[in-house]
Backbone as JSON, one array per atom type, in Angstrom:
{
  "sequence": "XXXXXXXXXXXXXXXXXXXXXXXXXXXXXXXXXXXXXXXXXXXXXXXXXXXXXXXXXXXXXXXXXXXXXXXXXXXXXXXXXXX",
  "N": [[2.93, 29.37, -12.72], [3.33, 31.16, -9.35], [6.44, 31.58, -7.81], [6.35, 31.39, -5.06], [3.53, 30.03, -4.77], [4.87, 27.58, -5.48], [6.3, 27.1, -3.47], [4.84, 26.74, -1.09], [3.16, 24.62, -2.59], [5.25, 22.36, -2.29], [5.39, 22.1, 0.45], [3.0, 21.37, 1.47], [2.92, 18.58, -0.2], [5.07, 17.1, 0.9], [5.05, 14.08, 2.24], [6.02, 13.19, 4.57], [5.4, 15.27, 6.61], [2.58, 16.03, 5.88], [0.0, 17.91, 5.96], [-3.46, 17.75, 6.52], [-5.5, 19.04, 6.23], [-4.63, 21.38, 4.91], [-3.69, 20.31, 2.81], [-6.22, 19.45, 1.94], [-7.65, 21.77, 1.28], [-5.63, 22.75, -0.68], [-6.75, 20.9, -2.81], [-9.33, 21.49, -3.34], [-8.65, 24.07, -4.74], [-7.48, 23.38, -6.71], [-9.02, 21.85, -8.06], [-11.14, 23.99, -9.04], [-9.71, 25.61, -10.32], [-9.18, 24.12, -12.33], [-11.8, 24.17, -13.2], [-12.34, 26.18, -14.33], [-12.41, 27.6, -17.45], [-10.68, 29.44, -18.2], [-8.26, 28.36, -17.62], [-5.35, 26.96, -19.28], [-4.11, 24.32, -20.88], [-1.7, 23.71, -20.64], [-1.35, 24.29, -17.69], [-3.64, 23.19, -16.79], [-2.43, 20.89, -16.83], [-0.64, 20.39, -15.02], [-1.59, 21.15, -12.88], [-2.95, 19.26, -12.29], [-1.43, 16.51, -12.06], [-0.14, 17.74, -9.6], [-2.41, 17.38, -8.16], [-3.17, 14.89, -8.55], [-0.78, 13.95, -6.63], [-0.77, 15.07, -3.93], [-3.62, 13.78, -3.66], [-1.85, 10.88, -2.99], [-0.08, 11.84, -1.22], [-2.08, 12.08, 1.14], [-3.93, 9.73, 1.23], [-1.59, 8.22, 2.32], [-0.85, 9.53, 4.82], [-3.46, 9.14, 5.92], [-3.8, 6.01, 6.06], [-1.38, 5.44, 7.53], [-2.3, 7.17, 10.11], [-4.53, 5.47, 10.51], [-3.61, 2.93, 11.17], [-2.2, 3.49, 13.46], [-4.54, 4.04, 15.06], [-5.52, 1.6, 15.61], [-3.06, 0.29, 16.82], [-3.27, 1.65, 18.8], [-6.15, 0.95, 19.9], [-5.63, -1.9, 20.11], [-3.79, -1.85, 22.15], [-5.11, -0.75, 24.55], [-6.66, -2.7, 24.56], [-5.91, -5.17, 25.03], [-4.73, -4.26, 27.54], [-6.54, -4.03, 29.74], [-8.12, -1.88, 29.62], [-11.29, 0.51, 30.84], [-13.07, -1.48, 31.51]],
  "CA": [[2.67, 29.5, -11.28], [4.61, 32.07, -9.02], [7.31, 30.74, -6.77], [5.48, 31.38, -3.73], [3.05, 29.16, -4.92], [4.97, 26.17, -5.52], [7.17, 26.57, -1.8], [3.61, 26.51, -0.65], [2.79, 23.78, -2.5], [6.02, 21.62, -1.81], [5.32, 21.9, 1.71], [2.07, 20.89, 1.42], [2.76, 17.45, -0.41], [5.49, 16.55, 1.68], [4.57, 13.47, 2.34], [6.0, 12.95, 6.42], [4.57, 16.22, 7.11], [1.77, 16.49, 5.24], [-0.98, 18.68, 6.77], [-4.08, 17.27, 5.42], [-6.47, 20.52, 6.09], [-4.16, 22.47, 4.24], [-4.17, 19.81, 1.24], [-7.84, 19.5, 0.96], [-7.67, 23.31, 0.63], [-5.47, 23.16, -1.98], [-7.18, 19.99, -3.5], [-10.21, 22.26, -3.66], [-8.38, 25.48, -5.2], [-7.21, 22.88, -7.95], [-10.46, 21.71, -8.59], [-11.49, 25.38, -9.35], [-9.09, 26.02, -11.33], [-9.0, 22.95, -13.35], [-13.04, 23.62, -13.6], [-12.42, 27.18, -14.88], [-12.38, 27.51, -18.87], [-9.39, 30.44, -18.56], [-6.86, 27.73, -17.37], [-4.56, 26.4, -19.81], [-4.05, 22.94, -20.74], [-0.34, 23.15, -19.75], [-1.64, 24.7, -16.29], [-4.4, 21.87, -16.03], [-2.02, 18.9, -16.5], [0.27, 20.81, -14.03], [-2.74, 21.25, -11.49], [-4.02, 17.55, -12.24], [-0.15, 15.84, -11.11], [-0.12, 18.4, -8.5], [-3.87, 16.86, -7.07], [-2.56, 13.32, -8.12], [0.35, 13.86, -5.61], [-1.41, 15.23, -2.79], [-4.02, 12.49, -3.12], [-1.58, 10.39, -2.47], [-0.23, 11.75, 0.23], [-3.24, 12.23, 1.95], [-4.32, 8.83, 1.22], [-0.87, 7.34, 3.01], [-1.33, 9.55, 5.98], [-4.5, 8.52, 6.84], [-3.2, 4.46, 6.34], [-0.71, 5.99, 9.03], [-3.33, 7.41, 11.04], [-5.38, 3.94, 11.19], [-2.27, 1.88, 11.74], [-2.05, 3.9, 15.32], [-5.59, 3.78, 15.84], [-5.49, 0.23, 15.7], [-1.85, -0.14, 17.83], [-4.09, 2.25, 20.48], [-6.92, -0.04, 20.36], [-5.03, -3.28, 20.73], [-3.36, -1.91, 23.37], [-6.11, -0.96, 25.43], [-7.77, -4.1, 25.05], [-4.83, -5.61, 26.47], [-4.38, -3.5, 29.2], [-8.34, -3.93, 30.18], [-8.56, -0.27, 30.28], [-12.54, 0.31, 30.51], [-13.2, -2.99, 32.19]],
  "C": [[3.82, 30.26, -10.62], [5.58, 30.85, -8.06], [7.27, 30.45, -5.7], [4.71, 29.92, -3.48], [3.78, 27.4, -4.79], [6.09, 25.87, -4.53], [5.76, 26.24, -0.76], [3.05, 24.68, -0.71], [3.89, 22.09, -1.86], [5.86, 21.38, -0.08], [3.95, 20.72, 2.02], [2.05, 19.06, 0.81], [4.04, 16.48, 0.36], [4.89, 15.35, 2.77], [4.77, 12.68, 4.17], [5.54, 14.07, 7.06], [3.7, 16.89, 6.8], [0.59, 17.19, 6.4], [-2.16, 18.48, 6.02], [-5.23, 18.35, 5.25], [-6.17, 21.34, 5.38], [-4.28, 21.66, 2.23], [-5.44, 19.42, 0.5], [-7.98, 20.78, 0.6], [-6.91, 23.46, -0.37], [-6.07, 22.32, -2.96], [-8.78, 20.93, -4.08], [-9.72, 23.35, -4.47], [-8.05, 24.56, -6.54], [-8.25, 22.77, -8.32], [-11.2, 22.6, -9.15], [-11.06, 25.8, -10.29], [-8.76, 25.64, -12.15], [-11.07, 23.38, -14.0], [-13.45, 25.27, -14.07], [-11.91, 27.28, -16.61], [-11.19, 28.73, -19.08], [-8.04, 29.08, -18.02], [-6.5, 26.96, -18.32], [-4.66, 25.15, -20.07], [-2.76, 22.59, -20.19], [-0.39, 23.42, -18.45], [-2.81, 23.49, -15.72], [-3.88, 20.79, -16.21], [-1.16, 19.31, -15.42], [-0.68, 20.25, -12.78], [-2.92, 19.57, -11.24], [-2.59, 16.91, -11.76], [-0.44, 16.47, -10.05], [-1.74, 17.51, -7.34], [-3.43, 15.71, -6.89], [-1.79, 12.82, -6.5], [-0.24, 14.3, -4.22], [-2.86, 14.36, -2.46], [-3.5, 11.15, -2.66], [-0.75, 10.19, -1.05], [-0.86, 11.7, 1.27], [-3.52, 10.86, 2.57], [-2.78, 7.68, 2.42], [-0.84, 8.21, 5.09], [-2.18, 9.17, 6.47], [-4.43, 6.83, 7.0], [-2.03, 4.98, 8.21], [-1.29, 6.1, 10.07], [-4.09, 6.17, 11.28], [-4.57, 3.14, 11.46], [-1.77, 2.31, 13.11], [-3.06, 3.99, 15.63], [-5.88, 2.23, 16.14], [-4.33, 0.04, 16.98], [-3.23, 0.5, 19.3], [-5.32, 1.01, 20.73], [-6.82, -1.43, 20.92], [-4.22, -3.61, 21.89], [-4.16, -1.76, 24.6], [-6.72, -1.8, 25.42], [-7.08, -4.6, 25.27], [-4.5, -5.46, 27.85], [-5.45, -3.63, 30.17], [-8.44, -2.69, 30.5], [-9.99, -0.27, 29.77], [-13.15, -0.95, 31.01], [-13.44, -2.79, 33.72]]
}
């Protein structure tokens, strides 16, 4: 993989600033290229950590993301906003 690629991808699994539109796009480009018969086996265990890791970041931002949709909700039903 070039070097481009993997400042690309380091950004991308950064896990406090993950951008999750950009990691389903690469979660998809792996998938492609794991489901292409020219890629390697040392390039598809690369790809396959590489998806691992950005499913789990994904998966802890969006715990993030419902852990403030919840604070927002419990606060507005405190506050009686909508009432």
């Amino acid at each position: 993989m070039a070097k481009n690629d993997d400042i690309k991808k380091d950004e991308i699994i950064d896990k406090d600033n993950i951008v999750i539109e950009d990691a389903f796009k690469r979660l998809e480009e792996i998938n492609n290229l794991l489901s292409s018969p020219e890629t390697s086996l040392k390039d598809s265990l690369a790809l396959y950590a590489e998806g691992v890791k950005l499913v789990s970041a994904c998966k802890d931002s969006l715990i993030d993301v419902e852990k403030e949709i919840q604070i927002l909700n419990e606060s507005d039903n405190n506050s009686g906003v909508g009432e």
